[in-house]
Wavefront OBJ file of the C-alpha trace (Angstrom):
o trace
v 0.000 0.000 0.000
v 1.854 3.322 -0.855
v 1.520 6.077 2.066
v 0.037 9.484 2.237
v 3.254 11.924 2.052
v 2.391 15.094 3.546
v 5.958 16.235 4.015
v 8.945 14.905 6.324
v 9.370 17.909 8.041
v 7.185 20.840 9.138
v 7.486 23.687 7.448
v 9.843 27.288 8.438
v 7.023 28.669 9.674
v 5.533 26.090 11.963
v 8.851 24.448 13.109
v 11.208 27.156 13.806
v 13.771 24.972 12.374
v 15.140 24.827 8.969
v 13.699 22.099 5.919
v 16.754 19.126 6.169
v 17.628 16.940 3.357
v 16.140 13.803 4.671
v 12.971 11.903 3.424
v 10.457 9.899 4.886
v 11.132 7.051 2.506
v 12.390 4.399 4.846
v 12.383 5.824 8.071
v 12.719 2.282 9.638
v 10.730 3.466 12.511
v 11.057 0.833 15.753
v 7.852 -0.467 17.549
v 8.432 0.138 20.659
v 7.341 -1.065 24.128
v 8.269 -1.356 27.562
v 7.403 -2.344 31.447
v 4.783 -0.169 33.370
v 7.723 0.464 35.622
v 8.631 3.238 32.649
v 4.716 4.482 33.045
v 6.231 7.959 35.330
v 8.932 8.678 32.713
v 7.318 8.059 29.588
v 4.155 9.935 31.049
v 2.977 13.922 29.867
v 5.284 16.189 31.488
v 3.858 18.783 33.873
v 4.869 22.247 32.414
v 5.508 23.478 36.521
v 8.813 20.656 36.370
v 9.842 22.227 33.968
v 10.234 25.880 35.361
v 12.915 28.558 34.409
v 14.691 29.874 37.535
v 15.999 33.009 36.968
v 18.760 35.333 38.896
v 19.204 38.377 36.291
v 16.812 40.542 33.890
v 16.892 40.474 30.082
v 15.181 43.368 29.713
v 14.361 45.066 26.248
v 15.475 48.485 25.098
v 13.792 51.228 22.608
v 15.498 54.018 21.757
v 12.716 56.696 20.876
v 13.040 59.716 19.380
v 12.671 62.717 21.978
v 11.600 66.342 21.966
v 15.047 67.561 21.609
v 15.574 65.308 18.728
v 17.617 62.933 20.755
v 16.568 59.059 20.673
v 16.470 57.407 24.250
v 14.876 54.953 26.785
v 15.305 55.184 30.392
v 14.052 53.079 33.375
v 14.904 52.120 37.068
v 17.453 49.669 37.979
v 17.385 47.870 41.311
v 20.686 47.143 42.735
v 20.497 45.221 45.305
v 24.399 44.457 46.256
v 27.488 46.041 46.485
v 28.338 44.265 43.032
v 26.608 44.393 39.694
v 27.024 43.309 36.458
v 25.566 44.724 33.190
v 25.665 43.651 29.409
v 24.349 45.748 26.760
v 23.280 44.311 23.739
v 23.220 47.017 21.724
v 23.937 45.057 17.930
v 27.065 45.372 15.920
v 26.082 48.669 14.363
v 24.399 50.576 17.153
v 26.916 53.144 19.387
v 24.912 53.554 22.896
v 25.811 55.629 25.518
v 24.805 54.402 28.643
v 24.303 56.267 32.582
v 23.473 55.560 35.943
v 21.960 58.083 38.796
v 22.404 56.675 41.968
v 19.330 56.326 44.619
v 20.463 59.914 45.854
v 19.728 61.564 42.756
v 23.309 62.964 41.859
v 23.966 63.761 38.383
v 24.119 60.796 36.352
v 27.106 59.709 35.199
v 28.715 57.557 32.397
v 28.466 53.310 32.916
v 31.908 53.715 31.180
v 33.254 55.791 34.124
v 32.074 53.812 36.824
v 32.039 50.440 35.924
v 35.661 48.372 37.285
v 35.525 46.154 34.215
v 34.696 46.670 30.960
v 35.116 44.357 28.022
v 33.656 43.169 24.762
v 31.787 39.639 24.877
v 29.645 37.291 23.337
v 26.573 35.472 24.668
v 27.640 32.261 22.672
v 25.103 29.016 21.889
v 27.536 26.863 19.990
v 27.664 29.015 16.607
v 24.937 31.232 17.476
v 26.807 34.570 18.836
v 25.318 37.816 20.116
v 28.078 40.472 20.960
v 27.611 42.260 24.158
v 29.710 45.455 26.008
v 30.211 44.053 29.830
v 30.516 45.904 32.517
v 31.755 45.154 35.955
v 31.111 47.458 38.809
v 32.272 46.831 42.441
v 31.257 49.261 45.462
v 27.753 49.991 44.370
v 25.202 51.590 46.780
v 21.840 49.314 47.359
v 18.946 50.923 46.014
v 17.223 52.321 42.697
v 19.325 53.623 40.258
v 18.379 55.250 36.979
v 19.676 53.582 33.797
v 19.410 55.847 30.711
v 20.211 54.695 27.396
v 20.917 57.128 24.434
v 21.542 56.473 21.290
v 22.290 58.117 17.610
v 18.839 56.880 16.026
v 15.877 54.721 16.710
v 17.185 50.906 17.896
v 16.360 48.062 19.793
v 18.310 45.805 21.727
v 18.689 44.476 25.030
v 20.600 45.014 28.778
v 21.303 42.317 31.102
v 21.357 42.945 34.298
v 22.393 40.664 37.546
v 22.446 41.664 41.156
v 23.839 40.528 44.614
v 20.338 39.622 45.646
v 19.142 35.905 45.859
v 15.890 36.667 44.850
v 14.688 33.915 42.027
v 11.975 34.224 39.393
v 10.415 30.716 39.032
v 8.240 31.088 35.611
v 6.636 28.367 33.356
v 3.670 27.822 31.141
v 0.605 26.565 32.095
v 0.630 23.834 29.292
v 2.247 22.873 26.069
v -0.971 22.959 23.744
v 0.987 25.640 21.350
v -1.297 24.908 18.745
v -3.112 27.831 16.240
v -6.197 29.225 17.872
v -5.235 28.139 21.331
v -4.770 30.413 24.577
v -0.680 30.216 25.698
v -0.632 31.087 29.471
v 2.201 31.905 31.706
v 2.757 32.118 35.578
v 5.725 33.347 37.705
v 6.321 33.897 41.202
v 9.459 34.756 43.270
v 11.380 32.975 46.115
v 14.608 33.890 48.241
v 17.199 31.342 47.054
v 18.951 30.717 50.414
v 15.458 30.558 52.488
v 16.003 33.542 54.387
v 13.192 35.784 56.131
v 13.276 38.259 53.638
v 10.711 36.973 51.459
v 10.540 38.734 48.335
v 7.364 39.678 45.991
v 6.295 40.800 42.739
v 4.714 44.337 42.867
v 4.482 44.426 38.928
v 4.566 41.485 36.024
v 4.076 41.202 32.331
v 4.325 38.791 29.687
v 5.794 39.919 26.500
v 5.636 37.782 23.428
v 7.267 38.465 20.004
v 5.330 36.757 17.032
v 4.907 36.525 13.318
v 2.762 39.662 13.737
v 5.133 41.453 15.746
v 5.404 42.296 19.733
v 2.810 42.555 22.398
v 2.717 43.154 26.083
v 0.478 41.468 28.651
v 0.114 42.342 32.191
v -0.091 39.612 34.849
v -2.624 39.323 37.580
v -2.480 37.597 40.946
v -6.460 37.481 40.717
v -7.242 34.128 40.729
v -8.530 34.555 37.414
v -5.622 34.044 34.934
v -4.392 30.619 35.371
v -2.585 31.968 38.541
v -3.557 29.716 41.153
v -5.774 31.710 44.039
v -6.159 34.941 44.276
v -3.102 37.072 46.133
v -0.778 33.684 46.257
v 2.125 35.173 45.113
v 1.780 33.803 41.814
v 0.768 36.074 39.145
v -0.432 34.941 35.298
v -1.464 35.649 31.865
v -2.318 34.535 28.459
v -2.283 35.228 24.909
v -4.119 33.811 21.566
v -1.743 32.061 19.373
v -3.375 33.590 16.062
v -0.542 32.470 13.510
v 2.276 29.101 13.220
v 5.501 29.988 13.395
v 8.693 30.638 15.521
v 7.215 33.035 18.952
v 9.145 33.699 22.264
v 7.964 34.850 25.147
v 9.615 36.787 28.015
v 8.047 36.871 31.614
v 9.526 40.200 33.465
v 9.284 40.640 36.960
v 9.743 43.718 39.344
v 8.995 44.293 43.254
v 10.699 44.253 46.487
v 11.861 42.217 49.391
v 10.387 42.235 52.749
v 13.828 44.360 53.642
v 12.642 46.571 51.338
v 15.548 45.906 48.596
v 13.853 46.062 44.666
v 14.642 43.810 42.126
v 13.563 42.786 38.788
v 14.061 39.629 37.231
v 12.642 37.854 33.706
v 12.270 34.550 32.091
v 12.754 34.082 28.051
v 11.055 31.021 26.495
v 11.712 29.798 22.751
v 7.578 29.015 21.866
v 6.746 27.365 18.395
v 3.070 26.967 16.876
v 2.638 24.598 14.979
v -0.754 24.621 12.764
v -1.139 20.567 12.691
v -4.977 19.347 13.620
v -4.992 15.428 14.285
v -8.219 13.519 15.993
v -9.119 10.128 17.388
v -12.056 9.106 14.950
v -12.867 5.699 16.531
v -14.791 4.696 19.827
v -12.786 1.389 20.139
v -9.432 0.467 18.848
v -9.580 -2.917 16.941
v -6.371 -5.047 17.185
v -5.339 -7.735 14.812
v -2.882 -10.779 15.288
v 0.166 -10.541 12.643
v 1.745 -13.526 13.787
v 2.622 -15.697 16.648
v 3.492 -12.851 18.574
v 2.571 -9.267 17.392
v -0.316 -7.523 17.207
v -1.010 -4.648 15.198
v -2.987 -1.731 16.558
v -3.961 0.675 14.148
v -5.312 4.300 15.347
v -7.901 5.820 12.849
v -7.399 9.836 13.234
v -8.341 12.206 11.044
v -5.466 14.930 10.010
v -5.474 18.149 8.721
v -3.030 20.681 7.979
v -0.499 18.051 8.395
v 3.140 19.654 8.970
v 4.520 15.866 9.023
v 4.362 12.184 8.043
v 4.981 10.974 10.936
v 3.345 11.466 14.489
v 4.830 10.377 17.679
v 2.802 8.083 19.554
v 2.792 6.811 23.061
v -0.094 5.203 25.224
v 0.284 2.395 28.278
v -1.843 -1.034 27.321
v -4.008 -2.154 30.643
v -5.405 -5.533 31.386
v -7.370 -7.357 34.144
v -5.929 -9.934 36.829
v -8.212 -11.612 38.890
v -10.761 -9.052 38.243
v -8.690 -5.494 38.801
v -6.606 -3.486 36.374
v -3.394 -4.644 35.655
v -0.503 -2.742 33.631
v 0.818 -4.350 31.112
v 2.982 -2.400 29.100
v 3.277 1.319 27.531
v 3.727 0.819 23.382
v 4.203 3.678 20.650
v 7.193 5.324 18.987
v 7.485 7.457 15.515
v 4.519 6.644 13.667
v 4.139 6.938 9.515
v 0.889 7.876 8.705
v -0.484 5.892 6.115
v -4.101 6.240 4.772
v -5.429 8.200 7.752
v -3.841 5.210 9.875
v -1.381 5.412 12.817
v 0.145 1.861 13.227
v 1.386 0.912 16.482
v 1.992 -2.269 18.339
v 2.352 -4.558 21.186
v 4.216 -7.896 21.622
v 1.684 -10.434 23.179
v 4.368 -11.476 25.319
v 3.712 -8.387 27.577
v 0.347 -9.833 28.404
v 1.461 -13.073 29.003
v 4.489 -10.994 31.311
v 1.436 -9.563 32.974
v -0.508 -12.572 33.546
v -3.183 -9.955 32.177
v -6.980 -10.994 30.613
v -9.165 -8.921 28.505
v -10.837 -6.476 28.665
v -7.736 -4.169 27.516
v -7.873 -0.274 27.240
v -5.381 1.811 25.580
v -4.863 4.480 28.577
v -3.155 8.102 28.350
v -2.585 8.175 24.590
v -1.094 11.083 23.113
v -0.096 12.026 19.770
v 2.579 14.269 19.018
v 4.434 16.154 16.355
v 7.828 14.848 16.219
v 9.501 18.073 16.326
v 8.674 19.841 19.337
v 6.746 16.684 20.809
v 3.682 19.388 21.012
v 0.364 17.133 21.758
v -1.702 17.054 18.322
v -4.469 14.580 20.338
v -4.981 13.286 23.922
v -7.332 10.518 24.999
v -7.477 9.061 28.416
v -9.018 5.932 27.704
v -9.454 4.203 24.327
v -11.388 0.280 24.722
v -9.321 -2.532 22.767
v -10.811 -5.366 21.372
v -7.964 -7.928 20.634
v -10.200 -10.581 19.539
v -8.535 -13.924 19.717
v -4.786 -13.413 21.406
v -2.146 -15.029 19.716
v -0.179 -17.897 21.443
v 2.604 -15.867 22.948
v -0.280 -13.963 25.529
v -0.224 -17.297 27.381
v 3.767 -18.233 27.956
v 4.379 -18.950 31.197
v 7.732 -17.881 31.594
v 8.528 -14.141 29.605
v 12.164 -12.633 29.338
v 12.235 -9.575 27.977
v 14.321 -9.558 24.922
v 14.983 -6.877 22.307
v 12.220 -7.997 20.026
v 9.711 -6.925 22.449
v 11.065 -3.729 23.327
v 11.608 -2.139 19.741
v 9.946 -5.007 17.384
v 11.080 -7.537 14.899
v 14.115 -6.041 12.932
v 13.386 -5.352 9.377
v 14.520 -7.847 7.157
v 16.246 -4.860 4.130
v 17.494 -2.767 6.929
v 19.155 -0.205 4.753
v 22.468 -0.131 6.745
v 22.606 -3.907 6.042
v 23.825 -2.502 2.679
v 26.622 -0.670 3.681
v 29.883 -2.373 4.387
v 32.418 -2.284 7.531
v 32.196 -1.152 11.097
v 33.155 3.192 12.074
v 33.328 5.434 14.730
v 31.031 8.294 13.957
v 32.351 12.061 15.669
v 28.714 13.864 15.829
v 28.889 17.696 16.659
v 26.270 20.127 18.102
v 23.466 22.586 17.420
v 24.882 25.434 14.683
v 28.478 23.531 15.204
v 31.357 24.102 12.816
v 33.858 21.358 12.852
v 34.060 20.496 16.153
v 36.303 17.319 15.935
v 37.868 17.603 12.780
v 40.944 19.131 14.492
v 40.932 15.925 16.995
v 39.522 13.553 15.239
v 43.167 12.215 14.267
v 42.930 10.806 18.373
v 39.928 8.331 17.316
v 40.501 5.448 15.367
v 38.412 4.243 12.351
v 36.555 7.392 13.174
v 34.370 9.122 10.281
v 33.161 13.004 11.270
v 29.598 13.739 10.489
v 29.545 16.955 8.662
v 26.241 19.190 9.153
v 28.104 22.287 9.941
v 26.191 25.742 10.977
v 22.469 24.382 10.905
v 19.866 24.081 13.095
v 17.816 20.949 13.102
v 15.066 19.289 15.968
v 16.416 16.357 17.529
v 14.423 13.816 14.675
v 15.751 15.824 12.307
v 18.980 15.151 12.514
v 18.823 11.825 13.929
v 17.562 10.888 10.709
v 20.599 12.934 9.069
v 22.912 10.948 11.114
v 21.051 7.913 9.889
v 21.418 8.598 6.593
v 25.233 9.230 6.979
v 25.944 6.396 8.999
v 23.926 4.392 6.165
v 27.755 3.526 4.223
v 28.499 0.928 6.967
v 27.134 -2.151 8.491
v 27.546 -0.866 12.226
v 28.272 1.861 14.173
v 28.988 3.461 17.505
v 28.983 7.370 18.158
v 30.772 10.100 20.094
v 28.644 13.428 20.473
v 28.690 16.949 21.300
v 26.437 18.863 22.947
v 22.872 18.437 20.805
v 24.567 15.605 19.063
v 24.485 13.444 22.199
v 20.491 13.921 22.195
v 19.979 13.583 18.791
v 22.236 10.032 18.753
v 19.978 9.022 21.315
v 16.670 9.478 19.761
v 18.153 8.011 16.720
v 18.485 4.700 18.936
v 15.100 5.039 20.363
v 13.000 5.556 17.620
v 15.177 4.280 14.133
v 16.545 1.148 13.016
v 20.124 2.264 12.164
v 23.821 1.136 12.409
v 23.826 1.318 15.947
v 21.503 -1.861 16.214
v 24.122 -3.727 14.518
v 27.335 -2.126 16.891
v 29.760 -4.208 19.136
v 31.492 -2.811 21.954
v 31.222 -1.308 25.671
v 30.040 2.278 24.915
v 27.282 2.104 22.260
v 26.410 6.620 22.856
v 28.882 8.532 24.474
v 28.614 12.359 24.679
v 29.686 15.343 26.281
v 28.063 18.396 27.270
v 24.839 17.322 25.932
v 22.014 19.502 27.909
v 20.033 16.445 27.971
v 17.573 18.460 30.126
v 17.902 21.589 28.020
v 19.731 24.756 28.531
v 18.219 28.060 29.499
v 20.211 29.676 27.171
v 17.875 28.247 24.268
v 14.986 30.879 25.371
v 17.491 33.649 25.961
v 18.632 33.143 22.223
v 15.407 33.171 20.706
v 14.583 36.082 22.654
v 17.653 38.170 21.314
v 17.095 36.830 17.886
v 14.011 38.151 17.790
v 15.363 41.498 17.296
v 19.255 40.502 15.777
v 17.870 37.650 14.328
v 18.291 34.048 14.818
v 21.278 33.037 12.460
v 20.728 29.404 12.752
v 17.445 29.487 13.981
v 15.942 29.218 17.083
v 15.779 25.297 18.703
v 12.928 24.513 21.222
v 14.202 20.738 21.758
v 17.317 22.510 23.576
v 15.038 24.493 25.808
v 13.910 23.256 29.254
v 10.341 22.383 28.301
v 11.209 20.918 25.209
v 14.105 18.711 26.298
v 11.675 17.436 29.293
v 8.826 16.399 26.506
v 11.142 14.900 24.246
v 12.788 12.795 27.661
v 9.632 11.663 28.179
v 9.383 9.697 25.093
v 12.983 8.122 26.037
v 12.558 4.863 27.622
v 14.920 3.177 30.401
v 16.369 0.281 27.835
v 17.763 3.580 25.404
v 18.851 5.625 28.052
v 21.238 2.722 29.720
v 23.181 2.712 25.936
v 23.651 6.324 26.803
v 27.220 7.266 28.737
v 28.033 11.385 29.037
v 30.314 13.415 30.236
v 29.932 16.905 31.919
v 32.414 19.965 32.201
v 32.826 23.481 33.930
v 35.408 26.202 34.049
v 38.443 25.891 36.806
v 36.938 27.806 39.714
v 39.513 29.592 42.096
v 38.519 31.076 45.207
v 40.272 34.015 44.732
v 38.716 35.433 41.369
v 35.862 35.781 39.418
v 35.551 32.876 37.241
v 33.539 31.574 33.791
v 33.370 29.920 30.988
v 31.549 32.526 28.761
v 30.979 36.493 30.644
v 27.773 36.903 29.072
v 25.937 33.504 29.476
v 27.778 32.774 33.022
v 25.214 35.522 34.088
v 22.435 33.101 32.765
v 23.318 29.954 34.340
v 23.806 28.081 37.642
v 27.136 26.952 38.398
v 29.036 24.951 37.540
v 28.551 24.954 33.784
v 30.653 24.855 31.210
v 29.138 27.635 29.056
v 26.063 26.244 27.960
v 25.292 23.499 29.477
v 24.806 23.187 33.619
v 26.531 20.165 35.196
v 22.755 19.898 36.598
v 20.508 19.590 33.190
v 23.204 17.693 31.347
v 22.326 14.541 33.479
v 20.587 11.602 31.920
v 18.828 10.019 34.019
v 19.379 5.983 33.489
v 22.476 6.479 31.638
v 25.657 5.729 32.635
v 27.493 8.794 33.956
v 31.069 9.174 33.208
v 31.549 11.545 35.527
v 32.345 15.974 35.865
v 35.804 17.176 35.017
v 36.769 21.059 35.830
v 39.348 22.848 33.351
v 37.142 22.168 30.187
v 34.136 24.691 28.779
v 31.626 23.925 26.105
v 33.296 25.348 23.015
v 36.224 27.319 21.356
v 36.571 30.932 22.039
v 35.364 30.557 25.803
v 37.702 30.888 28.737
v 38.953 27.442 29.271
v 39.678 25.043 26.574
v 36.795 23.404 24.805
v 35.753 20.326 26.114
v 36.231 18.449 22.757
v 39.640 18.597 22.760
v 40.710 16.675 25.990
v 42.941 14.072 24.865
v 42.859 11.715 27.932
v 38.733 12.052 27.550
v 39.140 11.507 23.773
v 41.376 8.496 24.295
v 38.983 6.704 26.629
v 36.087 7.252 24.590
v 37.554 5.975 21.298
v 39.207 2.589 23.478
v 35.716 2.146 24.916
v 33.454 3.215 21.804
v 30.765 0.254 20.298
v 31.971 0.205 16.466
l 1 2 3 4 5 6 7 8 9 10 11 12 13 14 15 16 17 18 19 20 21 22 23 24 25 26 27 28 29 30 31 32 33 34 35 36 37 38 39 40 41 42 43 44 45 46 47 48 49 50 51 52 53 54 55 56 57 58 59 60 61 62 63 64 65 66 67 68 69 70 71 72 73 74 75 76 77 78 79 80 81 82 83 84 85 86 87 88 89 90 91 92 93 94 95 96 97 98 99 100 101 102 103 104 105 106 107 108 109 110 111 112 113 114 115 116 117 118 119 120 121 122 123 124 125 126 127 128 129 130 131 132 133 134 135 136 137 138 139 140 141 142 143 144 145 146 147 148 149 150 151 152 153 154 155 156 157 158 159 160 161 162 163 164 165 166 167 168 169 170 171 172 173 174 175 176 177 178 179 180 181 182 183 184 185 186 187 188 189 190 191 192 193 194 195 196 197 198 199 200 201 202 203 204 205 206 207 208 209 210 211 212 213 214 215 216 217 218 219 220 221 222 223 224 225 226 227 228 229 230 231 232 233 234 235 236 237 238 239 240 241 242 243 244 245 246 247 248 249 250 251 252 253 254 255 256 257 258 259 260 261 262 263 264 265 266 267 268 269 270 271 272 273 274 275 276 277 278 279 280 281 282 283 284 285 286 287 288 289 290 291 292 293 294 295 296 297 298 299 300 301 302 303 304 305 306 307 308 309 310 311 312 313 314 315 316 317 318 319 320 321 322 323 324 325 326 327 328 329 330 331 332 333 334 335 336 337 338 339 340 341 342 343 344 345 346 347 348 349 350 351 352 353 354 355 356 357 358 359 360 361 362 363 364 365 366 367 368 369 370 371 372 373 374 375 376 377 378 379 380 381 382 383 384 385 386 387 388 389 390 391 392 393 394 395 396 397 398 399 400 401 402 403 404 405 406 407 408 409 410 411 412 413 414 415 416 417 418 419 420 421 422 423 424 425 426 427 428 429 430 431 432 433 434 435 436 437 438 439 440 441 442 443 444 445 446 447 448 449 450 451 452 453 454 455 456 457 458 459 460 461 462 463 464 465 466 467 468 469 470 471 472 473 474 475 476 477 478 479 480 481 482 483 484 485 486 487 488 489 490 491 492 493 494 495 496 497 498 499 500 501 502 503 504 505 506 507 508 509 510 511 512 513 514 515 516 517 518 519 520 521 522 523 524 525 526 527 528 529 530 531 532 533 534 535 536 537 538 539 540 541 542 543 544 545 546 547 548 549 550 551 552 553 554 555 556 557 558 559 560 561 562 563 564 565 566 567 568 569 570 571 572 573 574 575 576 577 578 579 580 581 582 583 584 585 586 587 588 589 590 591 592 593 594 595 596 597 598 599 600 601 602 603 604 605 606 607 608 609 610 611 612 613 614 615 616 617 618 619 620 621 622 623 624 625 626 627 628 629 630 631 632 633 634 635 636 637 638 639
């Protein structure tokens, strides 16, 4: 039967992410399954776990024209310590002048004359750059100062402010349905970092969101009435219609004051696509149909419209009865092809028999996704299953799990069966040049996968790596950074060279924000106005790296071994891997990634190692090119 092609990849506008080279045609896609022990992982994150905590401001800048002909913007500046540090973004062909008036109202007087430090930066996400003036000032008197920006002509940009204070913004949204004619609501609240009794609290909040059709403000209410929680809790919200599909971020911006009475303001930046896809559950009860001794298939009817993809993913958790009460028996799904308005999935019938489970069966907490952004297309929390007649496997007394069951039968014309010899594939990052060229001379029977500069989702350019790793029989890999993720999903969801690989280490990876990076919504938030060179990536933010986890079952994650890095820290000075994004994250981090969100939870960790940041061009030497790392990797690496 030939399938309904409706386009491998979303389009610009929906996906945020650039059209790759790949094509459906023989995606290979595994059928997978596993214990209900995996129910909690592989379960619909909560967007609250997934919360930006924030110690500094991003906070935007418009230089308007004034009476006297003069463009500038001006607004108060909480300092809340006797040390402060500022970063104008300003862009490469903007000349701002910038002053502070201290809380006593003395003449104002030039950032360049006051600050201690002062030097030209980047805020640097692999290959995407954003250069930055920093300044460093030491001696500072608490209270509000005046910032005043002026400037030669009308501009935008951005200053970055953090403080002494330990005041955090904790901001999320209230769900991930980021589809076209939906509501997109935010909340935020504050908390004192260290616990103390001066508890701090938002006097004023907004939401600002840049989209298609430009940039609009929303204030936040702690009514009761805006997703917030109950009224006067602390936690303040807001929402906006998402009228068009496309790239959007959002910033959250929070100002107010301590119990102490110390201000501070603080903001949140989320990368937020929209995707315009429409997919529905058609049937009341979900027919299943023995395909041999051991498999039966489960096809979904759903009805799709504006269809950005081929290929949905698809996850739901099969129940049974045992002597009369629900049983689990196992969650199924994985990257589904369409195919005639049919989603195929699934299930061994050994997992019944593992279950010692009886009908009737239900097909509980399904949800389809776009496998992009792993945005939910179509929820149902309880679909009936009629199995008919069970094949012989549902009644084996005695089950061992075994690799058939957890990913389904291997294809027979595997196209890597084609190719010829084993390799050692060097994977780089997001918007990466050549990472390990320079190095790859320390890995043997090593081949470099060459995607330089782009920006692809984590399916995208698993199937890329698929495709290149498509010359040989069998293959291990060695990632960087968003390489590490995308080698992984490539193992979950794809039949590929690394089913066919020998050897201790099958993934091994380093600096891979497995959990995401809060410089992804930072980027897309300064790209909205510099623009996004490669292209803003929402499986590298925090909310998108937790929904795409949750698709990543135990069995994948234990072929998954990473490394983590951060900058040498000395007691006696201030230290970093990058000035500008060091002000983003929580130590220690090595740039980009925090040691904290590039854990993997059921993979193997390697272990942390000081000395090393995430790329090039940062203070320490990128993390890539440690040769005692490198060497252990290649004598350990599946091939």
């Amino acid at each position: 039967m030939s399938k309904r092609r409706t386009g491998f990849l979303l389009s610009l506008a929906a996906a945020a992410v650039p059209f790759a080279s790949a094509s459906a045609a023989g995606l290979a896609t595994k059928q997978l399954a596993g214990p209900p022990s995996d129910f909690a992982a592989m379960a619909a994150v909560e967007p609250a776990s997934t919360a930006v905590h924030s110690k500094s401001a991003l906070l935007p800048v418009r230089l308007d024209k004034r009476a006297d002909g003069r463009y500038s913007w001006q607004t108060t500046l909480p300092v809340e310590g006797e040390d402060l540090r500022l970063l104008a973004f300003s862009g490469a062909k903007s000349n701002w002048n910038l002053q502070l008036r201290d809380p006593l109202g003395s003449p104002a007087k030039s950032v360049r004359d006051l600050a201690q430090e002062l030097d030209q930066t980047n805020f640097a996400l692999e290959g995407q750059n954003f250069p930055a003036v920093r300044y460093g000032f030491k001696a500072m008197m608490p209270g509000d100062w005046t910032l005043s920006v002026e400037g030669n002509a009308a501009a935008q940009g951005f200053v970055l402010v953090e403080g002494a204070g330990k005041t955090r913004l904790m901001a999320h949204p209230t769900s991930f349905n980021q589809l076209v004619g939906k509501r997109i609501g935010f909340v935020a609240s504050v908390y004192d970092e260290e616990g103390g009794a001066s508890v701090p609290a938002i006097s004023e909040a907004k939401l600002r969101v840049t989209s298609p059709d430009g940039v609009a403000e929303y204030a936040m209410f702690d009514d009761g009435l805006h997703g917030d929680g109950l009224a006067l809790d602390g936690m303040f919200g807001a929402d906006f219609a998402a009228l068009r599909a496309g790239a959007h971020s959002a910033q959250v911006i929070a100002s107010g004051r301590t119990a102490d009475g110390k201000g501070f303001v603080r903001s949140a930046e989320f990368a937020l696509p929209v995707i315009a896809d429409q997919v529905a559950v058609r049937q009341a009860t979900l027919f299943g149909k023995a395909v041999s001794e051991r498999r039966i298939a489960l096809d979904l009817d759903v009805s799709v419209s504006k269809a950005g993809s081929d290929h949905y993913r698809v996850l739901g958790e099969v129940w049974g009865k045992r002597n009369g009460r629900d049983v689990a028996v196992a969650w199924i799904g994985g990257m589904s092809e369409l195919d005639g308005g049919r989603l195929p999935l699934s299930l061994d019938a050994r997992w019944i028999a593992k279950a010692k489970a009886v009908g009737p069966f239900t097909l509980r907490n399904l949800r389809i996704e776009d496998p992009n952004h792993f945005i939910p297309l179509a929820t149902v929390a309880e679909l009936p299953i009629n199995l008919g007649a069970l094949p012989k496997a549902a009644f084996e007394r005695r089950v061992v799990v075994d690799e058939e069951m957890q990913m389904g039968a291997r294809p027979a014309d595997l196209a890597q069966a084609k190719g010829v010899g084993t390799k050692l594939l060097l994977v780089h990052g997001y918007c990466s040049g050549d990472a390990w060229g320079p190095v790859a001379y320390q890995f043997g029977n090593a081949a470099v996968f060459r995607d330089f500069n782009q920006n692809r989702s984590h399916d995208q350019f698993a199937n890329l790596i698929k495709t290149f790793g498509a010359t040989w029989n069998s293959y291990g890999i060695v990632a960087h950074s968003q390489g590490g993720a995308a080698a992984t999903h490539l193992y979950t969801y794809y039949w590929s060279g690394l089913d066919n690989a020998t050897g201790a280490r099958l993934i091994q990876s380093v600096g891979t924000p497995y959990q995401g990076t809060a410089l992804a919504g930072n980027a897309a938030v300064l790209g909205s106005i510099f623009g996004v060179g490669c292209g803003t990536n929402s499986n590298l933010t925090y909310s998108g790296a937790s929904s795409w986890l949750a698709g990543i079952p135990s069995w994948a994650r234990a072929k998954v071994n990473f490394h983590t890095t951060s900058f040498t820290d000395r007691s006696w000075v201030y230290d970093y891997c990058n000035m500008a994004t060091d002000v983003l994250l929580s130590d220690p981090e090595d740039g980009t990634t925090e040691k904290a969100k590039g854990q993997l939870s059921g993979a193997v960790n390697l272990g942390h190692k000081t000395g090393w940041c995430h790329t090039g061009g940062m203070r320490d030497p990128a993390q890539v090119t440690d040769s005692s790392r490198n060497s252990n990797m290649n004598s350990n690496a599946a091939r």
